[in-house]
Structures are given as structure tokens and as C-alpha cells.
C-alpha positions as CSV (number, residue, x, y, z in Angstrom):
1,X,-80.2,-38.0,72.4
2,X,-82.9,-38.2,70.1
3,X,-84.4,-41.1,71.5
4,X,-83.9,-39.6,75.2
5,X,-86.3,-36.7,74.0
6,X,-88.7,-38.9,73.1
7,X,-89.2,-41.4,75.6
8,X,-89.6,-37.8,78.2
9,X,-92.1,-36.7,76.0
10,X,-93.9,-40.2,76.0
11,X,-93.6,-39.9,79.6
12,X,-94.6,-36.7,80.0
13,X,-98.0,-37.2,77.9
14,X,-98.6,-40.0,79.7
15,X,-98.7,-38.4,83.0
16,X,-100.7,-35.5,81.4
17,X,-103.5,-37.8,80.5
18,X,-104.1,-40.0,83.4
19,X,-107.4,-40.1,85.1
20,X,-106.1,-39.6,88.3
21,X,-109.1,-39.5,90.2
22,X,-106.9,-39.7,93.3
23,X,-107.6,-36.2,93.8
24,X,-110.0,-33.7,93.0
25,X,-108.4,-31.5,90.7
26,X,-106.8,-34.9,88.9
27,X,-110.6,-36.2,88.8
28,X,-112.0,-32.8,87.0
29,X,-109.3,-32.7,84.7
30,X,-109.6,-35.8,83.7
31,X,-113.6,-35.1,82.9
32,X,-112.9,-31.9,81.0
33,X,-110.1,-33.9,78.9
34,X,-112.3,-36.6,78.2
35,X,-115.6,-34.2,77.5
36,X,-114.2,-31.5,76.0
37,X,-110.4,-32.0,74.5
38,X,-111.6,-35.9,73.4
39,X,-115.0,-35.8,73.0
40,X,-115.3,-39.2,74.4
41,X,-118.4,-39.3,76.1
42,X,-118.1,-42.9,77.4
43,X,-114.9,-41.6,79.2
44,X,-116.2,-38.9,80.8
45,X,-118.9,-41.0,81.7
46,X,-116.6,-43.2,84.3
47,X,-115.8,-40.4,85.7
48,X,-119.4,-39.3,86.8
49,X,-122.3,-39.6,89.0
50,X,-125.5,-38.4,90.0
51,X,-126.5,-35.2,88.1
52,X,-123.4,-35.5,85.5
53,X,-124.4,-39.0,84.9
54,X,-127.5,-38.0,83.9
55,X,-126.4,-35.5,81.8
56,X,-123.6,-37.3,79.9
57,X,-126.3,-40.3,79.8
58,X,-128.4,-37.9,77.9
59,X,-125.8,-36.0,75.9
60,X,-124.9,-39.6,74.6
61,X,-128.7,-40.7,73.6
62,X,-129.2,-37.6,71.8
63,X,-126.2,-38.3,69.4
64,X,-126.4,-41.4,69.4
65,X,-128.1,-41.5,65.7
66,X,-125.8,-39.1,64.3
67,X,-123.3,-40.1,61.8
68,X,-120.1,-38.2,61.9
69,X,-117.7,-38.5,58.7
70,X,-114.2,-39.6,59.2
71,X,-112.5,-36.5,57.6
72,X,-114.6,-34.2,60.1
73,X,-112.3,-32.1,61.6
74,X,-112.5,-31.8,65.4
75,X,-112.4,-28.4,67.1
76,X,-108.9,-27.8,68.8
77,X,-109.8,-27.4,72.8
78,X,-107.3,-26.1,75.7
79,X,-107.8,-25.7,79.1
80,X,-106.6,-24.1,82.2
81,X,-108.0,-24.1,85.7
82,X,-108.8,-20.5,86.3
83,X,-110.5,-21.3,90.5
84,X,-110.9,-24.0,92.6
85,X,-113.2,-23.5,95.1
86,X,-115.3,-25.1,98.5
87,X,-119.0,-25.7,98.1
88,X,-120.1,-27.7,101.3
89,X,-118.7,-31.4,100.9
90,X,-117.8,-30.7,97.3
91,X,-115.0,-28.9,95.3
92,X,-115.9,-26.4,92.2
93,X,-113.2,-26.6,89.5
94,X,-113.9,-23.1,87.1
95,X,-112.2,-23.8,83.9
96,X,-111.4,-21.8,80.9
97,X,-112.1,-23.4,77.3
98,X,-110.4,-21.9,74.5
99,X,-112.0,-23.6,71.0
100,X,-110.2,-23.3,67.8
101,X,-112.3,-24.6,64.8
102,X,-110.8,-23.9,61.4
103,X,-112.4,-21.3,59.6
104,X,-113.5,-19.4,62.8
105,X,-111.8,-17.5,65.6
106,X,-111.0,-18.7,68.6
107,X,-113.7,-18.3,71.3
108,X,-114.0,-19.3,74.8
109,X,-116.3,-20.8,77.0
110,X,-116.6,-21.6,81.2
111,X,-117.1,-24.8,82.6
112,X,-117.7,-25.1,86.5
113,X,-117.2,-29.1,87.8
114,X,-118.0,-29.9,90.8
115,X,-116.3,-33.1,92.6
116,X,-117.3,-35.0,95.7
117,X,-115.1,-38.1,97.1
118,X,-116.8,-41.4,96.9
119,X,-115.7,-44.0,97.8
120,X,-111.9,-44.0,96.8
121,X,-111.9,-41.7,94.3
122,X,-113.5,-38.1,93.7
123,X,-116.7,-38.4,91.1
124,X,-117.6,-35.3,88.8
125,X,-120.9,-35.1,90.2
126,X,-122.3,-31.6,87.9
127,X,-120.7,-29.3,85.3
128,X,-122.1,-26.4,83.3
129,X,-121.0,-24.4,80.6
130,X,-121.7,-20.6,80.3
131,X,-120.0,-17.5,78.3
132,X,-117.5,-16.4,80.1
133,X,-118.3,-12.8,81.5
């Protein structure tokens, strides 16, 4: 039984954290996991173009010097999409960010997404962050 529980759960995770960018809602997920949740920048880059590009291109020069100990401890970050909405040829994904870092209480933070399709696939192609009102 034990085991049964855990291969769902592997399964489950696994599906969770695909970069299904398939779909538009799979392709902004994916970018706020990987920006966000992961802080992989190189991720989140794959899932970009245009304007995002830039921006993750730039977010990635700018810490690119900085050193970051191994026992740093990485904010907690949840999200949930709060509005999806048409803009022209694109989609804006409105997510919630809730951030947990120790010490601190939680606070929270927008970030809008916008996704076109190219090609075979839907490309994050700007996000912003802002206080949420």
C-alpha cells in the first residue's frame, strides 16, 4: 500500500511540473514555476521570447557575479491563477504569489504573463510584478 501511495505521488508531481507549453495556461505555469517557485532563470528562459527574453536575459546578467551560499535559505513561493484573460492575439495569465521567507510574514505579490502561440507551443512573451491592490 505504501508503495502504491508513493508511486501516485511521484506521478502526481510529475505531472504538476511539466512544462506543458501545449497550452497557454500549461506554458505560464510552467514560467511562473521556473521564475518564481525555482528560481531557475535558465528555465524560464526556454519558455520566453521577445520582451521576457530580454528581461530574463537581463535579470540573469545582473546576478550573474553574485555568489549565493549553499545554506541560503530560499523563500517558500505558491501560486494560483487568480484571471485569465484575451488581449488581442495573446492570453494574460494574473497570478497570485504568496512568499514565505523565514523570519518574515507572508506577503504577496501579482504577476500578469502574457502568452502568444508560436510556432507549436505558446511563448511567455512579458510578465510584470506589482503589489497586489
Amino acid at each position: 500500500m505504501k508503495t502504491l501511495f508513493v508511486m501516485i505521488a511521484a506521478a502526481m508531481l510529475a505531472v504538476g511540473c511539466s512544462n506543458d507549453t501545449s497550452t497557454a495556461l500549461g506554458a505560464g505555469d510552467a514560467f511562473v514555476d521556473a521564475h518564481y517557485v525555482r528560481i531557475d532563470l535558465e528555465a524560464s528562459k526556454q519558455l520566453c521570447t521577445g520582451v521576457a527574453l530580454d528581461k530574463v536575459q537581463r535579470e540573469i546578467e545582473l546576478t550573474a557575479d553574485v555568489a549565493i551560499a549553499d545554506d541560503t535559505q530560499r523563500p517558500r513561493i505558491n501560486f494560483a491563477l487568480k484571471e485569465e484573460r484575451a488581449a488581442g492575439d495573446a492570453i494574460q495569465l494574473v497570478y497570485e504569489l504568496t512568499i514565505r521567507v523565514t523570519g518574515l510574514d507572508p506577503f504577496e505579490k501579482i504577476s500578469v504573463v502574457t502568452v502568444r502561440a508560436t510556432d507549436a507551443r505558446w511563448s511567455v512573451t512579458n510578465y510584470v510584478e506589482m503589489d497586489p491592490r
